[in-house]
MARROGU-736743 format. One record per residue (C-alpha): residue in one letter; residue number from 1; x, y, z. Coordinates in nm, 3 decimals. Last residue first. Example, Ala and Ser with C-alpha at 12.3 -4.5 7.8 and 13.67 -1.06 7.14 Angstrom:
BEGIN
> S, 2, 1.367, -0.106, 0.714
> A, 1, 1.230, -0.450, 0.780
//
This chain:
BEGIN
> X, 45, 0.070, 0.503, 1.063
> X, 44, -0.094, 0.321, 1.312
> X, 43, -0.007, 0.542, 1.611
> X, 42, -0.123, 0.766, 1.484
> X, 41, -0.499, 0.628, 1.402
> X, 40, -0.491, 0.540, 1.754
> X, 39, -0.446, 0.914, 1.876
> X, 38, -0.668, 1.050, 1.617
> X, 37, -0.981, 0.812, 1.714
> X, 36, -0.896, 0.895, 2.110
> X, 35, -0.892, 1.240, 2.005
> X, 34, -1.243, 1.234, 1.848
> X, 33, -1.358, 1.022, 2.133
> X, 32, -1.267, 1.279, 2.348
> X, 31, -1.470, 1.569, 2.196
> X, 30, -1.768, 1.327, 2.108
> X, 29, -1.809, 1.243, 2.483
> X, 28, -1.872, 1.618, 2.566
> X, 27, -2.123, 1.673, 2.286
> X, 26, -2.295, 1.330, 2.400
> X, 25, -2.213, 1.023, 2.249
> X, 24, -2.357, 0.686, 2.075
> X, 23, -2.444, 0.819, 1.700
> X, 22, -2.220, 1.052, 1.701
> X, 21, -1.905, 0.808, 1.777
> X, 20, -2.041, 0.560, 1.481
> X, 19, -1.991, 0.824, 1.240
> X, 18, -1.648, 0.962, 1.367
> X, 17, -1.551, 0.584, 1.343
> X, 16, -1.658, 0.485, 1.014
> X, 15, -1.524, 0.873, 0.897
> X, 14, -1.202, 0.779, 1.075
> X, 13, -1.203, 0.501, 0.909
> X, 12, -1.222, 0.620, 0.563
> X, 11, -1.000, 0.908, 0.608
> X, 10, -0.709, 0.616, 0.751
> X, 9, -0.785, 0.425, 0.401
> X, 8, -0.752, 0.709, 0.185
> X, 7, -0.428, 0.844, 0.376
> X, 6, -0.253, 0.465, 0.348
> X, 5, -0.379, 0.475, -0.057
> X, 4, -0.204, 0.781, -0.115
> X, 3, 0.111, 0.684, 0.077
> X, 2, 0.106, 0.343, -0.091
> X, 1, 0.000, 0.000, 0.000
//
């Protein structure tokens, strides 16, 4: 897998995730679940 592809896939699931996280969270839940999505998609690539 490329670069390009790498970013398109980590976009993807951070969409997937971002999507499930509003679904199930408050305002002030969404906040840390956005950084806990960020942190483990780091640490990935």
């Amino acid at each position: 897998m490329n670069d390009e592809e790498a970013m398109e896939y980590v976009k993807k699931l951070r969409r997937y995730f971002l999507k499930e996280c509003n679904e199930k969270s408050s305002k002030l839940e969404l906040d840390k679940c956005h950084d806990f999505i960020d942190s483990k998609l780091e640490n990935k690539f």
